[in-house]
C-alpha positions in Angstrom: -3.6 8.2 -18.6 -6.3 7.6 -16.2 -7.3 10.4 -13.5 -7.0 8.8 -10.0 -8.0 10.3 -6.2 -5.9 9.5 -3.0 -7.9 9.8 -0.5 -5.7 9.5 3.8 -7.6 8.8 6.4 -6.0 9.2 10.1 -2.7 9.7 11.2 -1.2 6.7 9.9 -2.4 7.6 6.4 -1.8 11.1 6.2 1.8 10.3 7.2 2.4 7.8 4.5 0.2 10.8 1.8 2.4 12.9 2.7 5.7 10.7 1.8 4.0 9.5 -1.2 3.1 13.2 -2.8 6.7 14.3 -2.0 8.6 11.4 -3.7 5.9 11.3 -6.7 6.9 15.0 -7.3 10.8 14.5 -7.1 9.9 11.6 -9.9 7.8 13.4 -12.2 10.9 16.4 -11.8 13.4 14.1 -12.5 11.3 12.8 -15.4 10.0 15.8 -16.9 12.8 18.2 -17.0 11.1 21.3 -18.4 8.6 20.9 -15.8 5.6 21.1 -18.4 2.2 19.9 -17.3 1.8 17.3 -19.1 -0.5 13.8 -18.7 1.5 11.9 -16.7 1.3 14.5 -14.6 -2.2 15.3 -14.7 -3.0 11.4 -13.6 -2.3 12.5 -9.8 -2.1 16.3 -10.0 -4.4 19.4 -11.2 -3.0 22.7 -12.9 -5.0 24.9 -11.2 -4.3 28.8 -12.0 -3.7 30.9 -9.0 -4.0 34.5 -10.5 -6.5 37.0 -8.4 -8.9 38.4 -10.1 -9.5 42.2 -8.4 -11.5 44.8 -8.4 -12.7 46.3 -11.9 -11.6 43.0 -13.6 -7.9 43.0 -13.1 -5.3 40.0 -12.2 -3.1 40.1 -9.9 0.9 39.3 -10.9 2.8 36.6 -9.9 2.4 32.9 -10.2 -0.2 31.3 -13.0 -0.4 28.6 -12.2 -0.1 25.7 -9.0 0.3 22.1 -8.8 -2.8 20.6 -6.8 -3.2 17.0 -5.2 -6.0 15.1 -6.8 -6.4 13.8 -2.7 -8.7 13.8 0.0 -7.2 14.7 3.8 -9.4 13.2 6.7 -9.0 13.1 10.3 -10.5 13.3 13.0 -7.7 14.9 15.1 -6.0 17.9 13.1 -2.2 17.9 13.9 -0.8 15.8 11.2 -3.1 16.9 8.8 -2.3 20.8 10.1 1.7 19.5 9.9 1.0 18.5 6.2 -0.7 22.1 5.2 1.9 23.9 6.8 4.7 22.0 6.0 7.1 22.1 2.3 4.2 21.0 0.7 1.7 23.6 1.6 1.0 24.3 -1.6 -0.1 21.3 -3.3 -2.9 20.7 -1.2 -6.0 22.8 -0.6 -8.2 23.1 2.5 -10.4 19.8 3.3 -13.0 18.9 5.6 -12.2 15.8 8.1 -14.1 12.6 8.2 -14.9 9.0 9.8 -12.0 6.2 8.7 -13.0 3.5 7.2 -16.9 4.4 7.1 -15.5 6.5 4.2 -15.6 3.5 2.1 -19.0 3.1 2.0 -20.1 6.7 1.3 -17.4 5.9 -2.0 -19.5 2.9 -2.8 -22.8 4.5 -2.6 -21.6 7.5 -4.4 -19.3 5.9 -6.5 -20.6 2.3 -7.4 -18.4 1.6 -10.1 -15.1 3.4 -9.1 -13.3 0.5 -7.6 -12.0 1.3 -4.2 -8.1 0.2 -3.4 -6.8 0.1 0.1 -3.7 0.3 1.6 -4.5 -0.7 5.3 -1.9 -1.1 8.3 -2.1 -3.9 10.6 -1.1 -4.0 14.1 2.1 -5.7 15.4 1.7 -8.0 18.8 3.4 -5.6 20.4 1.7 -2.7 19.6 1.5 -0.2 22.6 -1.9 0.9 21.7 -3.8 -1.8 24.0 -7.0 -1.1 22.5 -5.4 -2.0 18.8 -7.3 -5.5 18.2 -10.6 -3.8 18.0 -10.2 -1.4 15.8 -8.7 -3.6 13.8 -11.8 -5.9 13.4 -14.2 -3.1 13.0 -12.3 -1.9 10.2 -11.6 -5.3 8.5 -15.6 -5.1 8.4 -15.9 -2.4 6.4 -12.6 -3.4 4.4 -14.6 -7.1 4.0 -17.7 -5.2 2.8 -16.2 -2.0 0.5 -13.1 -2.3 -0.5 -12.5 -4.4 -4.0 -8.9 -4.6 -2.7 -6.8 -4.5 0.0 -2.8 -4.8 0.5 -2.4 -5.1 3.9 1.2 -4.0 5.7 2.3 -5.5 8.8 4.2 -2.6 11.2 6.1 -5.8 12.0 7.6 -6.0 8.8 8.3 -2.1 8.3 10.1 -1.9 11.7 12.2 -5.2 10.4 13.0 -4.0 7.6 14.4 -0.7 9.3 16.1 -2.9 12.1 18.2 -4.7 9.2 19.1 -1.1 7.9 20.1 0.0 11.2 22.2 -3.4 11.9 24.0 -2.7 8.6 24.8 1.0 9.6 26.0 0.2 12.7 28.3 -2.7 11.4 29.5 -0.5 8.9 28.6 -2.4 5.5 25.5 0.6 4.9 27.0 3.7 6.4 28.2 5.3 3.4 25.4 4.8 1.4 22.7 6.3 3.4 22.0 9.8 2.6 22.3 12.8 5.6 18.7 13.6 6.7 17.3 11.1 5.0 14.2 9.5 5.8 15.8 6.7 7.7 18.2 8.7 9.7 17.0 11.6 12.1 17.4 15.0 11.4 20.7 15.4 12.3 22.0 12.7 10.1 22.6 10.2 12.7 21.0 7.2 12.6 17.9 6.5 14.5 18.6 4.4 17.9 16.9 1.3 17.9 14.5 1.8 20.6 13.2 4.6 18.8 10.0 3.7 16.4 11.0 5.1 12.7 8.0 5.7 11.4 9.5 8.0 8.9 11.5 5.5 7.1 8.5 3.3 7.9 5.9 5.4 6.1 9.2 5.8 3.2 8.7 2.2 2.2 4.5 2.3 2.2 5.0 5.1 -0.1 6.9 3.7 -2.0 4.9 0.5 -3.0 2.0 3.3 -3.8 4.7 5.1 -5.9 5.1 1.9 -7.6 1.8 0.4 -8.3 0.2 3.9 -9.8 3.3 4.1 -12.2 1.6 2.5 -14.9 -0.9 5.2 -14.2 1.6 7.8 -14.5 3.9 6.9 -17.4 4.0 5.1 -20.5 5.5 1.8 -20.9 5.4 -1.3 -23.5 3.5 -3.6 -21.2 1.1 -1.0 -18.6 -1.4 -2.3 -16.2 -4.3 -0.1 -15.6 -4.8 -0.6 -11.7 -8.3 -2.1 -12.7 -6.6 -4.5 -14.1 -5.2 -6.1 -10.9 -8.7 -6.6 -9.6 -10.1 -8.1 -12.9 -7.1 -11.1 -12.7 -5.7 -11.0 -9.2 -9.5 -11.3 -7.2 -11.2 -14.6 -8.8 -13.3 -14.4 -5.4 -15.1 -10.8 -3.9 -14.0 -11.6 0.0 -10.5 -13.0 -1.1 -9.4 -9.2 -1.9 -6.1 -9.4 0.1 -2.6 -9.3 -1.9 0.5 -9.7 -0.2 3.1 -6.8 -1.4 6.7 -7.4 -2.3 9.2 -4.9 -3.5 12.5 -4.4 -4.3 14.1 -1.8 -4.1 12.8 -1.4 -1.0 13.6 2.0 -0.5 13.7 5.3 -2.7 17.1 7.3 -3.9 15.8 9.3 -0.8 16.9 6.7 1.4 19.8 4.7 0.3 22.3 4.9 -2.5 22.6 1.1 -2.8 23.8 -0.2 -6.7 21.1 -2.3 -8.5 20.7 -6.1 -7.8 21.4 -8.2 -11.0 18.1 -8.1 -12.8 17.2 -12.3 -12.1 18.4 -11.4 -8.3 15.9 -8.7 -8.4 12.9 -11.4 -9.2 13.8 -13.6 -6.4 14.1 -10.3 -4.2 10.7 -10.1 -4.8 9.7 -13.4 -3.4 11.8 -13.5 -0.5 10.3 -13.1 3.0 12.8 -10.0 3.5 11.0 -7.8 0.6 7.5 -8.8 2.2 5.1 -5.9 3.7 3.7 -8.4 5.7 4.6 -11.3 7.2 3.6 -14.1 5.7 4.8 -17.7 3.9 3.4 -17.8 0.5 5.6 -20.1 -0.5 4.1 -23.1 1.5 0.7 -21.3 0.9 -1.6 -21.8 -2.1 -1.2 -19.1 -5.0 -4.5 -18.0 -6.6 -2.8 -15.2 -8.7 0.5 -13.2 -8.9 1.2 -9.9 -10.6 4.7 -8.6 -11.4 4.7 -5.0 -12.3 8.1 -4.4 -13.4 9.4 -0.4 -13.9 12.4 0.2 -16.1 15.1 -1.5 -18.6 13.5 -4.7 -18.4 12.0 -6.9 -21.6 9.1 -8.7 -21.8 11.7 -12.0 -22.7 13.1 -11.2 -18.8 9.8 -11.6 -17.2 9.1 -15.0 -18.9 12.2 -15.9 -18.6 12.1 -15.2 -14.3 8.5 -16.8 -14.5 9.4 -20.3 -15.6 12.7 -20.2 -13.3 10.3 -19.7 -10.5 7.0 -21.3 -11.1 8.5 -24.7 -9.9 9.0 -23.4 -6.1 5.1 -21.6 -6.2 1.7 -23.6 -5.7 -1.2 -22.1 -7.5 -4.6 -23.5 -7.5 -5.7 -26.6 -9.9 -8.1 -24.1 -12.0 -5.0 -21.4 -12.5 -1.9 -22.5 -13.2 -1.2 -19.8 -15.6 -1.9 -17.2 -12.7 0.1 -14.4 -13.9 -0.3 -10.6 -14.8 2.3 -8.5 -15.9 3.4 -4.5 -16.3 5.8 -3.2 -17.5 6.9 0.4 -17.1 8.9 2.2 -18.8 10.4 5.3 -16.3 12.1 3.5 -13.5 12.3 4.9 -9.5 14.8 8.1 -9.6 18.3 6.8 -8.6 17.7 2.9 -10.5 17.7 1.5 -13.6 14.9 -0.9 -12.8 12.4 -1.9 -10.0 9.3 -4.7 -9.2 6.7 -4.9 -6.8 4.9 -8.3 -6.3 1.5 -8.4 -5.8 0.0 -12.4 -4.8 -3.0 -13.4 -4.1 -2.2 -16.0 -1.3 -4.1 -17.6 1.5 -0.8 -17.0 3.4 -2.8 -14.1 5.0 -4.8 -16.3 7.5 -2.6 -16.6 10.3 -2.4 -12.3 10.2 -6.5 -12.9 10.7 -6.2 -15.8 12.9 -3.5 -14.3 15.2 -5.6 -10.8 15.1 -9.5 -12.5 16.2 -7.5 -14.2 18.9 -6.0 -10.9 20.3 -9.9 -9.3 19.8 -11.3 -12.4 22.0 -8.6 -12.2 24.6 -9.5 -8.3 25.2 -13.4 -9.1 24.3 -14.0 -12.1 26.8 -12.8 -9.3 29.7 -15.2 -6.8 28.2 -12.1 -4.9 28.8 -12.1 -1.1 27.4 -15.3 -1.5 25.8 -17.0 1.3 27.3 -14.8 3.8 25.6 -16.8 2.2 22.2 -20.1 1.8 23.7 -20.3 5.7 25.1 -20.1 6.6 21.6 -24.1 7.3 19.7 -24.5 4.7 17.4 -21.9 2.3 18.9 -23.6 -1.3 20.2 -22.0 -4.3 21.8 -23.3 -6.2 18.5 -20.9 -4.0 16.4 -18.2 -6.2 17.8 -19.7 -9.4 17.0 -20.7 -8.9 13.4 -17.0 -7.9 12.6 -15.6 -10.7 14.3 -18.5 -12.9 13.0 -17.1 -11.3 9.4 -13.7 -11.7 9.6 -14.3 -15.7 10.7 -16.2 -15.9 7.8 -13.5 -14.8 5.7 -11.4 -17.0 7.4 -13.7 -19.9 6.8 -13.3 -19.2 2.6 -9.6 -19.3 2.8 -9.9 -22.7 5.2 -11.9 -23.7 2.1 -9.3 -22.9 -0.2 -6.0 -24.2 1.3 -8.4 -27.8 1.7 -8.5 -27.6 -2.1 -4.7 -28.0 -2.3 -4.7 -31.9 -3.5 -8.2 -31.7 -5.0 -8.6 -32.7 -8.8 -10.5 -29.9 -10.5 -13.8 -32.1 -10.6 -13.8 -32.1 -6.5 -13.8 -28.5 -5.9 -16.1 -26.6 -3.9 -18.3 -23.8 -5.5 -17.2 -20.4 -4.3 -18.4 -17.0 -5.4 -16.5 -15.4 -8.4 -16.4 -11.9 -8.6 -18.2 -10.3 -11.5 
């Protein structure tokens, strides 16, 4: 098993950390009954022994040893990191430092060249009530352009759509008896969440979740594992074109919902429906560069092939990759289900998230509107904002490139960088 480091940075992230460290513990429990450290566990976790040493050389009683995060806690502003250290688990986590979002990136390159860097990053929806959204945005997508080797963007779009549909199903009826009481979809007091309230709690459920699932093969054995290096070496043919749309399904944990498992071929097509989507997108009618199943569970290679070639027909992949296709599987499946798959694609169907986003920047940008809060800050220059929206055009540009490739024979095709 290979030792990994989560690092949260800001609110957003340490949120979704702190869903993430709480369901991976209840699965390596439910997994490892005798609760022995062992190297699944050690792939996200350090046995680190708590005795005191005193005075003349003695140790002190009590526990000898403590589960420790192998994670990183930044942010600027302390309260949800403070909520974290405080909170149920306290003890996992040690005391950190606090840090500068997405600049952290490129301290990891310089300091850690060859580590590759993966990043879970949350987009804006158009109606986000933080007005000054679409800039921060597009500085970060700099810095996730530059340092990150890959990205799977989440639209908060999606999350709250997803929790909409669970709340629509409550309130008709078809859901209420399977959602748990104080669950992380329903408030504390059991009752569902009104709609006009934002859940990020259930939100944050279902991010965590698609982490939980792509480090599984990190965590456990299984017949068919992917080392998550492996999803950058066949998913990213091209540096800049590091951005993979996310499916799941289940899309929520034993947590959640008690919901009986879809038929194993309806769980494949789950995967590529628009409703199991962290982002909204249309990769369907967009052009494929790769695709990577990673499948948790009682699942046989002979079922992925199988769910392959019953949906390769409906899927465009480039000329030069027809035969896209990574694939994982995992033996221990989410607690609460016999099997589980998250769909990772490499898909131009991410432009119109960029588009839409540069057009919100210019809108605000044009006005100059809010940018002195920026440009009071040392360091901060009115050219900041034009290289990362000169950046994220270019990007832009390479996927224009790629979706004109769409009828090209292989002779005809442009010259684009390929990743080493």
């Amino acid at each position: 098993m290979t030792q990994s480091v989560v690092v949260q940075v800001g609110q957003c992230g340490n949120q979704i950390g702190c869903c993430f460290w709480d369901l991976a513990l209840r699965e390596h429990a439910a997994v490892n009954k005798k609760g022995i450290y062992d190297e699944a566990i050690s792939s996200f976790f350090r046995n680190v022994d708590t005795r005191v040493v005193g005075d003349g050389g003695s140790i002190s009683k009590g526990k000898i040893c403590s589960l420790k995060a192998r994670a990183v806690l930044i942010d600027m502003e302390e309260g949800v990191v403070n909520e974290i250290l405080q909170g149920p688990l306290r003890d996992v986590f040690d005391r950190t430092g606090s840090g500068l979002g997405t600049f952290l990136l490129k301290v990891l390159e310089d300091e850690f060249p060859e580590v590759y860097r993966f990043v879970t990053s949350i987009y804006p929806s158009g109606e986000d009530d933080v007005i000054t959204s679409p800039y921060n945005s597009i500085l970060a997508m700099k810095e996730l352009n530059e340092h990150a080797d890959c990205v799977l963007p989440v639209d908060n779009q999606s999350l709250f759509d997803i929790i909409s549909k669970i709340d629509l199903m409550v309130n008709s009826g078809k859901l209420r008896a399977a959602i748990k009481p104080k669950s992380l979809v329903t408030s504390s007091t059991g009752v569902f969440k009104k709609r006009q309230e934002k859940p990020f709690d259930g939100m944050n459920n279902i991010v965590a979740n698609l982490l939980l699932n792509l480090t599984s093969s990190a965590r456990f054995e299984g017949s068919l594992n992917m080392d998550l290096n492996e999803i950058i070496m066949n998913l990213v043919p091209f540096p800049q074109l590091h951005y993979l749309v996310s499916s799941l399904t289940p899309l929520y944990t034993l947590a959640d919902v008690n919901i009986p498992p879809r038929r194993l071929d309806q769980m494949f097509s789950d995967a590529f429906s628009k409703d199991h989507q962290l982002i909204r997108a249309d990769p369907k009618h967009s052009l494929y560069l790769a695709c990577a199943l990673m499948v948790r569970g009682n699942v046989q290679i002979s079922d992925l092939r199988r769910n392959i070639e019953r949906l390769k027909p409906s899927l465009q992949f480039v000329s030069w990759n027809q035969e896209g296709w990574k694939t994982s599987l995992c033996s221990v499946p989410p607690v609460g289900y016999s099997h589980s798959l998250l769909a990772l694609a490499n898909n131009t169907c991410v432009k119109p998230t960029f588009i839409d986003l540069r057009e919100r920047f210019i809108r605000l940008y044009k006005k100059k509107a809010h940018l002195h809060h920026y440009l009071q800050i040392e360091g901060m220059e009115e050219s900041c904002f034009t290289e990362a929206v000169s950046s994220l055009s270019a990007l832009i540009q390479e996927y224009n490139q790629l979706d004109a490739t769409k009828s090209m024979p292989v002779e005809d095709l442009p010259r684009l960088n390929i990743a080493m």
